[in-house]
C-alpha positions as CSV (number, residue, x, y, z in Angstrom):
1,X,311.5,23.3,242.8
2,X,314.1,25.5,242.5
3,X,314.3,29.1,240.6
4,X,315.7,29.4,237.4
5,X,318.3,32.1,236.1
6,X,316.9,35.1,234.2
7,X,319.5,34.0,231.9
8,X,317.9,30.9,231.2
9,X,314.7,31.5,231.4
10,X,315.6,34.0,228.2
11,X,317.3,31.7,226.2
12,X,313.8,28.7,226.8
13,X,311.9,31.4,225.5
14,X,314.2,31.6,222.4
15,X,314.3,28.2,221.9
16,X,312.8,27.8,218.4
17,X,314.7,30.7,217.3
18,X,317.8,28.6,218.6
19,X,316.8,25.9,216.5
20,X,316.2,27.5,213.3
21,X,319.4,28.5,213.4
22,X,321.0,25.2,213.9
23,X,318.2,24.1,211.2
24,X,320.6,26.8,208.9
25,X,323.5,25.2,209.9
26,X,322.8,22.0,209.1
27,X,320.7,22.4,205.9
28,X,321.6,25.3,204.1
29,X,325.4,25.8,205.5
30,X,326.0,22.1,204.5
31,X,327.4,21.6,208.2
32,X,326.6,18.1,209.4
33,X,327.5,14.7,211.0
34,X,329.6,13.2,208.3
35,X,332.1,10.4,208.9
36,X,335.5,12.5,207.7
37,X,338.5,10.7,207.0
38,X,340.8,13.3,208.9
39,X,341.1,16.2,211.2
40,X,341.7,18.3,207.9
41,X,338.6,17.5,206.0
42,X,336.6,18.3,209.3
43,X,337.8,21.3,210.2
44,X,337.5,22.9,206.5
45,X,333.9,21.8,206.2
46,X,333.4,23.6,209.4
47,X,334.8,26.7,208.4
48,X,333.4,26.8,205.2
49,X,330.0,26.3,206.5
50,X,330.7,29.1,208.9
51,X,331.8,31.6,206.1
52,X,328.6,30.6,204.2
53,X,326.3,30.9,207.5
54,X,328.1,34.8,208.0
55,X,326.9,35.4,204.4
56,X,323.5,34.5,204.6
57,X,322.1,38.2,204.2
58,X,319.5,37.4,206.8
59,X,320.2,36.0,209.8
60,X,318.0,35.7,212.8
61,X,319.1,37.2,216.7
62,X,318.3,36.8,220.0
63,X,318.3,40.8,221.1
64,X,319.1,39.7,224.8
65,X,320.1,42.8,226.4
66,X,322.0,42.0,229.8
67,X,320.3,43.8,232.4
68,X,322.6,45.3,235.6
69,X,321.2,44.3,238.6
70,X,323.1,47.1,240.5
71,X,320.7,49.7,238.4
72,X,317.2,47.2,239.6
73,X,317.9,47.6,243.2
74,X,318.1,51.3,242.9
């Protein structure tokens, strides 16, 4: 057994908020495993679905605040 980062530990506990957003992505974004026929068609789909993600007027967070470990051993 070994310890596991705070960091990670954080981001398990955020899994299904992790996937919902990928669920986003993927259903309402349109951005998906297609089969493009070039480099061009890929990449604008990408951005595209990115632009429509960034509009979405709700979008869900993670509100991980880093803490300084300088400021726990004090």
């Amino acid at each position: 057994n070994s310890l596991m980062d705070l960091h990670d530990k954080i981001l398990l506990r955020k899994r299904a908020l992790i996937e919902t957003v990928n669920d986003e992505l993927k259903n309402v974004c349109y951005i998906e495993h297609t089969r493009h026929r070039s480099i061009d068609g890929f990449v604008s789909n990408l951005i595209a679905g990115l632009i429509a993600y960034n509009l979405l007027p709700k979008k869900p967070s993670l509100n991980i605040d880093i803490i300084d470990k300088s400021r726990l051993i004090a």
